[in-house]
The first five atom37 places (N, CA, C, CB, O) and aatype in JSON, in Angstrom:
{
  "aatype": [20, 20, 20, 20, 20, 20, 20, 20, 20, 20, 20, 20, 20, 20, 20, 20, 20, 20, 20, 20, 20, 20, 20, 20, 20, 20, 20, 20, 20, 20, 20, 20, 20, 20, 20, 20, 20, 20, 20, 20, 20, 20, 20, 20, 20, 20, 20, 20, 20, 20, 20, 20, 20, 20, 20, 20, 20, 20, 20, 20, 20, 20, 20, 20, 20, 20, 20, 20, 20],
  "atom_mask": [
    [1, 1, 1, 1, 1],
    [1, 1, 1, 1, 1],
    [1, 1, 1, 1, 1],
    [1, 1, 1, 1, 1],
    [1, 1, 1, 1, 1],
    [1, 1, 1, 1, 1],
    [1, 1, 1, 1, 1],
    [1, 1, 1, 1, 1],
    [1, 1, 1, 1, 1],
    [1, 1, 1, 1, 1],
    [1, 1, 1, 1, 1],
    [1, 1, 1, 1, 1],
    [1, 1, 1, 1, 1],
    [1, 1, 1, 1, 1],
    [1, 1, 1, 1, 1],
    [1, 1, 1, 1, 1],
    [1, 1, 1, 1, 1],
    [1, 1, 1, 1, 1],
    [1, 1, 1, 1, 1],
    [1, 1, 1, 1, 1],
    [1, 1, 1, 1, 1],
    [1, 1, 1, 1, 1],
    [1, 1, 1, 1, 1],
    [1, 1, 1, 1, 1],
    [1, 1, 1, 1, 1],
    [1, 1, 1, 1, 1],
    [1, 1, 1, 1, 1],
    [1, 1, 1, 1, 1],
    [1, 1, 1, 1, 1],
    [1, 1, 1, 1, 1],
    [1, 1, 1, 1, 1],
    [1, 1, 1, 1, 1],
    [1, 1, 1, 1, 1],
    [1, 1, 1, 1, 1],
    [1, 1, 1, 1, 1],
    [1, 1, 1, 1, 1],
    [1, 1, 1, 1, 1],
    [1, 1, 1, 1, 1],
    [1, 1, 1, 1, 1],
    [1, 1, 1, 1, 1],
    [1, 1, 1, 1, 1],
    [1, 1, 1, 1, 1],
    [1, 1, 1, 1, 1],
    [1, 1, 1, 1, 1],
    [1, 1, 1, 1, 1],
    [1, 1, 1, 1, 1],
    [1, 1, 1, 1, 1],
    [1, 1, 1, 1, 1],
    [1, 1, 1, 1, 1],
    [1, 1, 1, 1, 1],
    [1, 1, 1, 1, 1],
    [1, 1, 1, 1, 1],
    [1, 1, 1, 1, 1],
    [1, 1, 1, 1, 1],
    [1, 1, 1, 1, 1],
    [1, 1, 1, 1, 1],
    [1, 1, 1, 1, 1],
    [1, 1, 1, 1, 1],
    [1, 1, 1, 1, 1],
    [1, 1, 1, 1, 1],
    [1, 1, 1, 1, 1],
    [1, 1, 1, 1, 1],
    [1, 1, 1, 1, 1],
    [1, 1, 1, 1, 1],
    [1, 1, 1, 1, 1],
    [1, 1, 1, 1, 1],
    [1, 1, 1, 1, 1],
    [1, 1, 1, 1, 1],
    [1, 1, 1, 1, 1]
  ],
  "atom_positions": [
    [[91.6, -29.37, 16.08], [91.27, -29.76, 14.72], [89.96, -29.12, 14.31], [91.18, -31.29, 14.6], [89.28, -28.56, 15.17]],
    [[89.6, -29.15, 13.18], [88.83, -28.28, 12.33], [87.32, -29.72, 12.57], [89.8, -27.85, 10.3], [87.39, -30.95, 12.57]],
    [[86.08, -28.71, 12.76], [84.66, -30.01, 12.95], [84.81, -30.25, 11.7], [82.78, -29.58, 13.41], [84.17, -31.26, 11.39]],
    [[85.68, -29.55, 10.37], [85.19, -29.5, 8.89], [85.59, -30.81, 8.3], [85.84, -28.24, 8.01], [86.4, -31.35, 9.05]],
    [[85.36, -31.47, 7.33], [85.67, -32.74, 6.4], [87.26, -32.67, 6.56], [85.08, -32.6, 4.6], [87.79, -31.56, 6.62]],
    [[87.84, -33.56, 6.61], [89.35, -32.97, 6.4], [89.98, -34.5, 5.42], [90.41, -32.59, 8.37], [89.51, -35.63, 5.54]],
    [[91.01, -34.14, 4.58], [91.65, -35.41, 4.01], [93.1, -35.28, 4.36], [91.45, -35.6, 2.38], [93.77, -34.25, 4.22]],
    [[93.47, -36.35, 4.8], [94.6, -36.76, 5.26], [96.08, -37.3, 4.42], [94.11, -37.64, 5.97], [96.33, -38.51, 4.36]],
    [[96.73, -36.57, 3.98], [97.72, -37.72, 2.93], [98.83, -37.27, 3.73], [97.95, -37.48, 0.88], [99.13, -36.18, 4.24]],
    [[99.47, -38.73, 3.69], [101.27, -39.03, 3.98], [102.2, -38.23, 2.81], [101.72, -41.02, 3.78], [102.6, -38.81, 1.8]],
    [[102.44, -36.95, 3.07], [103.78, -36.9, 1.94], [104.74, -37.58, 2.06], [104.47, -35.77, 1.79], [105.34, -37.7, 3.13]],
    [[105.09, -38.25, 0.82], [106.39, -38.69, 0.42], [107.42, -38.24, 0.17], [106.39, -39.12, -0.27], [108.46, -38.9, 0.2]],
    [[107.31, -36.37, -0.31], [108.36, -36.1, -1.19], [107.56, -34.41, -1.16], [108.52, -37.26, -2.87], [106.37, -34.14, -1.32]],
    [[108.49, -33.69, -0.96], [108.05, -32.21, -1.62], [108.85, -31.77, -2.79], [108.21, -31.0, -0.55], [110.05, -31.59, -2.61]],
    [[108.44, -31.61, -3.76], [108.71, -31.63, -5.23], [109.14, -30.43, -5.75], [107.6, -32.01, -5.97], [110.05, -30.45, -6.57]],
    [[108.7, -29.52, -5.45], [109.15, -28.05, -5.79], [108.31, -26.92, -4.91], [108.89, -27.75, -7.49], [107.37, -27.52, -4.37]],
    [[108.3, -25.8, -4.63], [108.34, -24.38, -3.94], [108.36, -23.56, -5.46], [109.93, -24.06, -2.73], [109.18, -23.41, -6.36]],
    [[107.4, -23.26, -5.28], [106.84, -22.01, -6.6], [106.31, -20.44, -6.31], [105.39, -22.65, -7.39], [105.21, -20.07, -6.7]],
    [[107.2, -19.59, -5.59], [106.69, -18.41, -5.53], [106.57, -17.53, -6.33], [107.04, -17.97, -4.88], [107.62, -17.11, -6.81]],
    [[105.2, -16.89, -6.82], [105.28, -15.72, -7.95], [105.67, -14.69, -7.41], [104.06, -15.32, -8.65], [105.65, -14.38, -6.22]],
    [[106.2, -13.91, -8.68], [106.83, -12.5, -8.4], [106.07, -11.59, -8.55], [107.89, -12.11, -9.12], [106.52, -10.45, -8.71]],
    [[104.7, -11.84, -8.55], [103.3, -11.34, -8.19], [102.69, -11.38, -7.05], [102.5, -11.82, -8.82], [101.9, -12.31, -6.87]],
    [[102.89, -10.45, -6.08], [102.28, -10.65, -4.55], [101.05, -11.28, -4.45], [102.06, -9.37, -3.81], [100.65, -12.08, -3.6]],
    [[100.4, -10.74, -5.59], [98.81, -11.0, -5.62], [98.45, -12.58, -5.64], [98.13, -10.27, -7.03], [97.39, -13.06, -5.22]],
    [[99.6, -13.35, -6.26], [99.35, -14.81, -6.68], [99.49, -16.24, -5.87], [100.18, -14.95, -7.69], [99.11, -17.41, -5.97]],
    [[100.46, -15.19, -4.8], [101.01, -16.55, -3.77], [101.9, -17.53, -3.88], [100.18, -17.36, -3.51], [103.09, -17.21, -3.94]],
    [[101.63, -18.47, -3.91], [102.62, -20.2, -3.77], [102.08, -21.37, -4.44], [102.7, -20.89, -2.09], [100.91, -21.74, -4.29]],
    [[102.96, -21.97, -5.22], [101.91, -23.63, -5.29], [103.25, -24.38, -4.43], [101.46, -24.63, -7.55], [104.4, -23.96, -4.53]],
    [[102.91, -25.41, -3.7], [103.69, -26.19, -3.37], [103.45, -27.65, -3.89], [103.76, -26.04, -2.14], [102.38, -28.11, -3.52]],
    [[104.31, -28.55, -4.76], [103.83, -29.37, -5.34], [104.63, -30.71, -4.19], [104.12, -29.15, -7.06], [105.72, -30.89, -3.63]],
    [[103.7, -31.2, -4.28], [104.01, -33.09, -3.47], [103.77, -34.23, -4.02], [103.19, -33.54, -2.25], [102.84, -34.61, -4.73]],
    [[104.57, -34.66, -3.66], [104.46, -36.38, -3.71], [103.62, -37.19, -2.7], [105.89, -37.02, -3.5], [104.2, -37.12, -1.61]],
    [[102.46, -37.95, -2.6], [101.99, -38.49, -1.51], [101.75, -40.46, -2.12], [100.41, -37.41, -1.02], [101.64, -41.12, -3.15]],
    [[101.77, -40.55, -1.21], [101.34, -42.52, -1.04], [99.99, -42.97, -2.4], [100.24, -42.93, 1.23], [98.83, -42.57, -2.32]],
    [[100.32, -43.54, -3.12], [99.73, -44.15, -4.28], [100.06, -43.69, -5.1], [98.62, -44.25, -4.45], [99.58, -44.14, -6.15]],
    [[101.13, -42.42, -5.24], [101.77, -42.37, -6.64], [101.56, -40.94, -6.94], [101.09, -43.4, -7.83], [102.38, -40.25, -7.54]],
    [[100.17, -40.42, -6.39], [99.43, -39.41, -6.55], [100.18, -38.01, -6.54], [98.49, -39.53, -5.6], [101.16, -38.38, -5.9]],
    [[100.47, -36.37, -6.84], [100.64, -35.98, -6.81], [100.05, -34.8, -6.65], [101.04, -36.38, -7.14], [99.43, -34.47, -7.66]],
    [[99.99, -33.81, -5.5], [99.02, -32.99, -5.14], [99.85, -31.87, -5.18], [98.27, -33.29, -3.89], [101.03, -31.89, -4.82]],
    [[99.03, -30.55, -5.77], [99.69, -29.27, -5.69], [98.28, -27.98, -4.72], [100.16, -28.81, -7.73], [97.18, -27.59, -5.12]],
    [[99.13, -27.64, -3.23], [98.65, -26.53, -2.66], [98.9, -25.38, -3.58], [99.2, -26.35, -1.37], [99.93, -25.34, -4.25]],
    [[97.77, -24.23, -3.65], [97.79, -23.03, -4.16], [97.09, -22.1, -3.03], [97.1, -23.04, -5.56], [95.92, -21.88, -2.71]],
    [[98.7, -21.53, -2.44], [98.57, -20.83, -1.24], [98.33, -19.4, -1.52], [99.72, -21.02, -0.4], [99.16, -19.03, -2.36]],
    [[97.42, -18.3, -1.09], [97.16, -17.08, -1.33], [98.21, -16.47, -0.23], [95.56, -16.73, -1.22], [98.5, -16.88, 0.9]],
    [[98.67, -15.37, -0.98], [100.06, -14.75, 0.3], [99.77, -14.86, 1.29], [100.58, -13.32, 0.47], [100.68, -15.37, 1.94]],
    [[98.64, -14.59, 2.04], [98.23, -14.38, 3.74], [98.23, -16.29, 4.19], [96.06, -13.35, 3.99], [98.85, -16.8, 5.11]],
    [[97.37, -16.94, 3.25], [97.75, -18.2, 4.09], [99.21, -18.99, 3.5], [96.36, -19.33, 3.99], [99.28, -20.2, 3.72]],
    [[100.17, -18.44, 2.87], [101.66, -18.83, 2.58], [102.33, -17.96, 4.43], [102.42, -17.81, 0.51], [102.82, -18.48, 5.43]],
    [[101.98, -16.36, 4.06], [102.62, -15.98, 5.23], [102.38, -16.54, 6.9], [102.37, -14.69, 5.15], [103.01, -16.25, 7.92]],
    [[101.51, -17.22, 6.74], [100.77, -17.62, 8.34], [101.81, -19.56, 8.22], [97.95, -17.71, 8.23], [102.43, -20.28, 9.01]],
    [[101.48, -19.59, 7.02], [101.92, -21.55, 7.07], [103.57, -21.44, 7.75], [102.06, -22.61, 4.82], [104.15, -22.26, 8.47]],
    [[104.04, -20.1, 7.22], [105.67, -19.67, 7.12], [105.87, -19.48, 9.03], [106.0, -17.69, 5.89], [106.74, -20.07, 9.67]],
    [[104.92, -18.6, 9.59], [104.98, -18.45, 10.9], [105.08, -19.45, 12.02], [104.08, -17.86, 11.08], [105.73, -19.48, 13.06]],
    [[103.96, -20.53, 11.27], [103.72, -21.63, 12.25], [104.96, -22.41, 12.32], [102.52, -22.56, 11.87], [105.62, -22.9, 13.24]],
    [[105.06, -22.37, 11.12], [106.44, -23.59, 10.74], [107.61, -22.98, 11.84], [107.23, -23.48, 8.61], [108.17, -23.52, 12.8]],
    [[107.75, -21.35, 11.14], [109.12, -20.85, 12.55], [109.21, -21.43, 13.87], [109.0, -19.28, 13.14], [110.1, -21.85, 14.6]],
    [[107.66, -21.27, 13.92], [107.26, -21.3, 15.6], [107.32, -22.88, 15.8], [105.45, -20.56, 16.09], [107.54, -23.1, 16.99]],
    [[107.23, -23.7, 15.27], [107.22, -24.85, 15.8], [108.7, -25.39, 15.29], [105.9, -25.65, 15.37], [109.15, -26.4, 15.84]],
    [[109.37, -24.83, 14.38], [111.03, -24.97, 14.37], [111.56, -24.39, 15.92], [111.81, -23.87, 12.93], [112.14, -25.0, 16.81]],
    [[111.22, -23.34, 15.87], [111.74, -22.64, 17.32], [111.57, -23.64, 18.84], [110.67, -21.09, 17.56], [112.47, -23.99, 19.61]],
    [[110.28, -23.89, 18.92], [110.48, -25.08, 19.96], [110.96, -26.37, 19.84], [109.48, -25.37, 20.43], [111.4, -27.01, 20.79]],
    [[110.87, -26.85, 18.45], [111.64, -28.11, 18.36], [112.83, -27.85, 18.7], [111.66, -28.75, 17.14], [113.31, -28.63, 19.52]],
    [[113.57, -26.89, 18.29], [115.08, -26.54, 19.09], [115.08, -26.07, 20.26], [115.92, -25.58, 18.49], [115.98, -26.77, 20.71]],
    [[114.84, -25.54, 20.95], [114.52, -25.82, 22.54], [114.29, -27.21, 23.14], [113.28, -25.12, 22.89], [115.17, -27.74, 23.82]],
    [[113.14, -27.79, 22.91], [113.2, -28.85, 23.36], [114.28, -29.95, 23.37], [112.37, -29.13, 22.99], [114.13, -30.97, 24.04]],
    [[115.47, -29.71, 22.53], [116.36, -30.59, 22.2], [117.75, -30.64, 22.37], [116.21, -30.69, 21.23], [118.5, -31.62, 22.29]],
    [[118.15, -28.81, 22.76], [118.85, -28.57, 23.33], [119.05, -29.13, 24.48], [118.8, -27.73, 23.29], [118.11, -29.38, 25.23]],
    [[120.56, -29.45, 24.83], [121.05, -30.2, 25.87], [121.05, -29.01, 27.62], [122.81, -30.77, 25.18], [121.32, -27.84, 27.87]],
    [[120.68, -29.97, 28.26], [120.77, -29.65, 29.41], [121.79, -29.45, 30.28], [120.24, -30.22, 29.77], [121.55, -29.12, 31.44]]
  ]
}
């Protein structure tokens, strides 16, 4: 974990996936979280392409690990 301030919210709901057809612009990902609230990430391509990697990579072992023996 990061020494930095960090805030924590429960998503409820992912609301929409917004990629521009502008490389330069990136992603918003809009959410639903606990009190009603609604928060939108504005991802720059390099940290959209890295969030995209991790996610593979931790899809990839969740299916391993679950595969039957």
């Amino acid at each position: 974990m990061s020494p930095n301030p960090t805030r924590v919210f429960i998503v409820l709901d992912v609301v929409d996936v917004a990629v521009s057809s502008d490389p330069n612009e990136g992603s918003i990902i809009s959410m639903k979280v606990r009190d009603g609230a609604d928060i939108s990430l504005w991802l720059l391509p390099g940290a959209m392409a890295k969030m995209q990697a991790l996610l593979a990579e931790a899809d990839m072992r969740h299916a391993k690990s679950n595969q039957p023996q």
